[in-house]
N, CA, C and O of each residue as an XYZ file, in Angstrom:
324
protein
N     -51.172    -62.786    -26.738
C     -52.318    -62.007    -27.200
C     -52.657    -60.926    -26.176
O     -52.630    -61.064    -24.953
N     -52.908    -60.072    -26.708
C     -53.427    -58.723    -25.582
C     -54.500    -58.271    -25.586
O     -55.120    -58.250    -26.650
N     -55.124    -57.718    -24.305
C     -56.580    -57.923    -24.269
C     -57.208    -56.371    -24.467
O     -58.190    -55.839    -23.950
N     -56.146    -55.838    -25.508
C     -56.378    -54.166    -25.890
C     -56.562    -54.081    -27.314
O     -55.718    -54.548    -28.077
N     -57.500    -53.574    -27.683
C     -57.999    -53.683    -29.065
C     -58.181    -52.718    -29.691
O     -59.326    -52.329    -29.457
N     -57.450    -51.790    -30.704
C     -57.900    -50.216    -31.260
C     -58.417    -50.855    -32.765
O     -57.945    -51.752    -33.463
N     -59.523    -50.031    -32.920
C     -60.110    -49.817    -34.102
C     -59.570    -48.283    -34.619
O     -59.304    -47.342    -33.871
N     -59.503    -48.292    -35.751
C     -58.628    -46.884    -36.056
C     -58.515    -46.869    -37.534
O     -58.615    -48.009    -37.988
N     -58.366    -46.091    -38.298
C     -58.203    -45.392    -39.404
C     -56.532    -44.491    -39.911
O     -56.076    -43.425    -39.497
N     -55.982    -45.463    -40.934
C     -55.007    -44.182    -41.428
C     -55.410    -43.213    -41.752
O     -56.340    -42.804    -42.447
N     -54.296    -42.664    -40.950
C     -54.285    -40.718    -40.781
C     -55.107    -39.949    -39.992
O     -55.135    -38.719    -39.948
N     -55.998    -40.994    -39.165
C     -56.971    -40.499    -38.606
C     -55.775    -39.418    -37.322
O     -54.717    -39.913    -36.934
N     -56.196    -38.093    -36.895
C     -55.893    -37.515    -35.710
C     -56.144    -37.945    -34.684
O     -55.071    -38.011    -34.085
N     -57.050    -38.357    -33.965
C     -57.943    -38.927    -33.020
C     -57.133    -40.459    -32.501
O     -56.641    -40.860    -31.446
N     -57.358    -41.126    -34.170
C     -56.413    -42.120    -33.155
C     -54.973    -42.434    -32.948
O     -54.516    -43.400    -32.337
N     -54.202    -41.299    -33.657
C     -53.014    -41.211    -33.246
C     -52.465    -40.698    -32.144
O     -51.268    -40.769    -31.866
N     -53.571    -40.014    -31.297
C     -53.141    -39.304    -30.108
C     -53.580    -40.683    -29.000
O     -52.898    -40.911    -28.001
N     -54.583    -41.367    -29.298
C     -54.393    -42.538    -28.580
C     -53.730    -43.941    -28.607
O     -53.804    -44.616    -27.581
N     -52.931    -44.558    -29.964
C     -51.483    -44.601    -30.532
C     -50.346    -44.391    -29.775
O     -49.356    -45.107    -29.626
N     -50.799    -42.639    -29.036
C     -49.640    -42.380    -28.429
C     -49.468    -42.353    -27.147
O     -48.301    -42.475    -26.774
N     -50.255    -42.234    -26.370
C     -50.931    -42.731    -25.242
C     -50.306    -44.376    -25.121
O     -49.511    -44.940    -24.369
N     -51.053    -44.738    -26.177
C     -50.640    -46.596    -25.656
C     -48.932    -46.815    -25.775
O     -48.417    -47.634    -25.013
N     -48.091    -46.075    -26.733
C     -47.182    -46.314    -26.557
C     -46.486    -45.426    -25.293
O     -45.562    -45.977    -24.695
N     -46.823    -44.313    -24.944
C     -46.035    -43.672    -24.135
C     -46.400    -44.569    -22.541
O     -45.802    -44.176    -21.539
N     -47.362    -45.714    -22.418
C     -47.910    -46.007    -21.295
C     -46.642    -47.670    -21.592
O     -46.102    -48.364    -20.730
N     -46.600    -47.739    -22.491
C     -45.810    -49.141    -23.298
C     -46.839    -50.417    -22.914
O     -46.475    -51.384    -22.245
N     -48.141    -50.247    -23.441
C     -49.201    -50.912    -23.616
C     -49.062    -51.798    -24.810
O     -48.974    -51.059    -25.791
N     -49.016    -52.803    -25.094
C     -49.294    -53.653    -26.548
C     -50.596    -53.315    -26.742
O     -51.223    -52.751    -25.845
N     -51.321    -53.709    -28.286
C     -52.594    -53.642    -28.341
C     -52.750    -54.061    -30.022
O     -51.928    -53.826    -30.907
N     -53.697    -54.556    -30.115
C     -54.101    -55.143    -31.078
C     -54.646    -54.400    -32.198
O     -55.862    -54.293    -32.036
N     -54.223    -53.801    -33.346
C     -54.728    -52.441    -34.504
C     -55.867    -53.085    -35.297
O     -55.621    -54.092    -35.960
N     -56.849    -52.671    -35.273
C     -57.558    -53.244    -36.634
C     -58.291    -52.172    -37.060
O     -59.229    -51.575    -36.532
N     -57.478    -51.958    -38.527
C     -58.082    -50.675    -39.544
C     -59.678    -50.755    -39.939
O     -60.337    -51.735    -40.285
N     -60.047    -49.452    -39.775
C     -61.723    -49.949    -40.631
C     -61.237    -49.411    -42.052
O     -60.192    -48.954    -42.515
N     -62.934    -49.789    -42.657
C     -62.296    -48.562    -44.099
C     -62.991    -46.682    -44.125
O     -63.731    -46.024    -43.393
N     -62.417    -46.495    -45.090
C     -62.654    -44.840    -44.975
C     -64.248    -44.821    -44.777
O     -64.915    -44.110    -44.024
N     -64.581    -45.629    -45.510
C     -66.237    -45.573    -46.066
C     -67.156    -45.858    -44.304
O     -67.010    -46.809    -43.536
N     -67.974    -44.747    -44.172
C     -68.116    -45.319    -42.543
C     -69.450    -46.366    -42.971
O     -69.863    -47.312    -42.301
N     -69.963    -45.891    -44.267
C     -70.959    -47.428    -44.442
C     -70.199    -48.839    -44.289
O     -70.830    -49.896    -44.296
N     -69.244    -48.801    -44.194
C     -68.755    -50.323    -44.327
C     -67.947    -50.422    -43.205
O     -66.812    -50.891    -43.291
N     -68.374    -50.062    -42.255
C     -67.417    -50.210    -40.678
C     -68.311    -50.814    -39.893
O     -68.470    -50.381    -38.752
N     -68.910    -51.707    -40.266
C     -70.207    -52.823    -39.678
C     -69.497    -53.297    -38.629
O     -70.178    -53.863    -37.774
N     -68.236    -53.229    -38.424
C     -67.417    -54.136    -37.490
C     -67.232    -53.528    -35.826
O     -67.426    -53.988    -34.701
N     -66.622    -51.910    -36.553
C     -66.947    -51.265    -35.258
C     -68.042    -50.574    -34.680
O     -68.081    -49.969    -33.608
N     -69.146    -50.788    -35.743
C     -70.520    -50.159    -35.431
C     -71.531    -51.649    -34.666
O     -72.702    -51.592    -34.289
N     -70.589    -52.891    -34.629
C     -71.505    -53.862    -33.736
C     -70.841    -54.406    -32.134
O     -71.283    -55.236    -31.340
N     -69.240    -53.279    -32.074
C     -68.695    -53.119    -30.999
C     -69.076    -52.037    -30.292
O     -68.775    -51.848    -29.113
N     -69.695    -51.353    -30.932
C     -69.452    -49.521    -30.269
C     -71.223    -49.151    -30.118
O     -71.897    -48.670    -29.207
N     -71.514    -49.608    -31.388
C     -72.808    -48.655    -31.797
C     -72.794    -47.671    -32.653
O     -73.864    -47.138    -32.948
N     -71.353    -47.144    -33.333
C     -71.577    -45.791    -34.090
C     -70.096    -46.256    -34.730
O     -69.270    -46.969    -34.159
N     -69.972    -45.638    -36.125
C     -69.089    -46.151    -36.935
C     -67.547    -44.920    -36.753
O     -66.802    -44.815    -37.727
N     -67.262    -44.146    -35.533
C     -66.577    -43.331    -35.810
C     -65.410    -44.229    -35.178
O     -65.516    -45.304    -34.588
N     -64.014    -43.309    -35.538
C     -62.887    -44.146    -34.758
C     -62.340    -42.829    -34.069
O     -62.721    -41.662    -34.169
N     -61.135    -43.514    -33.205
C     -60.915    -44.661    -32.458
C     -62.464    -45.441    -31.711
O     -63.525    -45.007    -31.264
N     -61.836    -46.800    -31.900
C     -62.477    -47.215    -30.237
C     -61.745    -48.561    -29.702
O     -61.165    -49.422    -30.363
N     -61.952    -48.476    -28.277
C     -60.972    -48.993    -27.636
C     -61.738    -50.382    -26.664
O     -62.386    -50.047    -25.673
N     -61.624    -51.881    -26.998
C     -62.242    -52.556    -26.315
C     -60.519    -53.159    -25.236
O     -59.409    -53.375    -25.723
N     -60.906    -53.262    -23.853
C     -60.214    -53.528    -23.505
C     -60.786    -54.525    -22.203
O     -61.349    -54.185    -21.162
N     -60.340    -56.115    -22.789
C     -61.185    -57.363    -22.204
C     -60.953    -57.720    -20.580
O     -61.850    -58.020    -19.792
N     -59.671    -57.621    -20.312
C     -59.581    -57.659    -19.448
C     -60.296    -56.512    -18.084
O     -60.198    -56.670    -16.867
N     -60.732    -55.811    -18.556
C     -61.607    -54.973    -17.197
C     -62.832    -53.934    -17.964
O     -63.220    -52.766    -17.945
N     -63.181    -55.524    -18.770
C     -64.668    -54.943    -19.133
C     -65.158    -53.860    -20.214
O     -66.309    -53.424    -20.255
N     -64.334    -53.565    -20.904
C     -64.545    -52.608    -21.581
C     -64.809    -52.625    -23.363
O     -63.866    -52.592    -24.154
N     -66.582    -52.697    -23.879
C     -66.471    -53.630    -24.582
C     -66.403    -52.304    -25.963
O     -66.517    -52.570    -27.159
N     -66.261    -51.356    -25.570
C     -66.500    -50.453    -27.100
C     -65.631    -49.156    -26.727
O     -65.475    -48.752    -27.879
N     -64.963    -48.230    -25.944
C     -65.062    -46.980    -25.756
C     -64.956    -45.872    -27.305
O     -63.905    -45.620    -27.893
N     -65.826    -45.550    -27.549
C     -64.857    -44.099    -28.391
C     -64.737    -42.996    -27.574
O     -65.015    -42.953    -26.375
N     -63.969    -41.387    -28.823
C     -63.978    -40.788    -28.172
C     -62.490    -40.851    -27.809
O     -62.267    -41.669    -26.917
N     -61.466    -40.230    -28.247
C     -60.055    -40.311    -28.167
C     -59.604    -39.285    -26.486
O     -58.517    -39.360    -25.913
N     -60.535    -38.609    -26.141
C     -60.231    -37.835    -25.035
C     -60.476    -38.688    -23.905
O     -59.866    -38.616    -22.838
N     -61.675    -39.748    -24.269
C     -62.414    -40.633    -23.043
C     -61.573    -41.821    -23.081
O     -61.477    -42.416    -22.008
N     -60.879    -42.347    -24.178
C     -59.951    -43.191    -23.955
C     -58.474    -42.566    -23.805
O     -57.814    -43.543    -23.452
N     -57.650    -41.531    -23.878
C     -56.625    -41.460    -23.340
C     -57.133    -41.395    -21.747
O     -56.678    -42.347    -21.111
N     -57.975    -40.490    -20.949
C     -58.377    -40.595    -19.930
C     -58.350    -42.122    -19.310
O     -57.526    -42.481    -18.469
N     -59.218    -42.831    -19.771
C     -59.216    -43.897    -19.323
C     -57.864    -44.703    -19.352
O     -57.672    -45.102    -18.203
N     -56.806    -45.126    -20.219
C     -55.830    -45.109    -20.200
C     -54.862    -44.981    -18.850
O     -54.369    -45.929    -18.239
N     -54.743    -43.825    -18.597
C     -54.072    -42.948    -17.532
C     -54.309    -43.415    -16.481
O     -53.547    -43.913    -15.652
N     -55.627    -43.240    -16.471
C     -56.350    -43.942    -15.092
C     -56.226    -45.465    -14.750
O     -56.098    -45.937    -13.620
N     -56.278    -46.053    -15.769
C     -56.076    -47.559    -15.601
C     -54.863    -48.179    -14.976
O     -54.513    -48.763    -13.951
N     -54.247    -47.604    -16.517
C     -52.436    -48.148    -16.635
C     -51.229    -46.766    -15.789
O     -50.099    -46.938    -15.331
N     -51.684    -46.063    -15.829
C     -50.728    -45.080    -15.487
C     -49.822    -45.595    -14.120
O     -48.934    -44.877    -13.661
């Protein structure tokens, strides 16, 4: 099990650039789709606070919501790089 978690959307832009990030770093991570409808993304709106995607919880060093695809490739880099 891996302690990297993307919330994300097909076709979304945003989280394919962090997608690519995790693979170009060769990070595993755990996908879980919301739905289009951001009323019904209760899931990542009680991780994050706000229903947009990506967001990136990553358990092992605390990180319980990030969005924001620029603030998580950053973070990324910085971590794992």
């Amino acid at each position: 099990m891996t302690d990297l978690v993307l919330y994300e959307l097909k076709g979304c832009p945003y989280c394919a650039k962090v997608k690519r990030k995790l693979d170009d770093l060769d990070l595993s991570y755990e996908s879980r789709m919301v739905p289009r409808s951001h009323s019904e993304r209760t899931e990542v709106e009680d991780v994050s606070g706000q229903t947009g995607v990506p967001v990136l919880i990553d358990e092992e060093h605390g990180v319980d919501g990030m969005p924001e695809s620029d603030d998580i490739v950053a973070y990324l880099e910085k971590t794992y790089a």
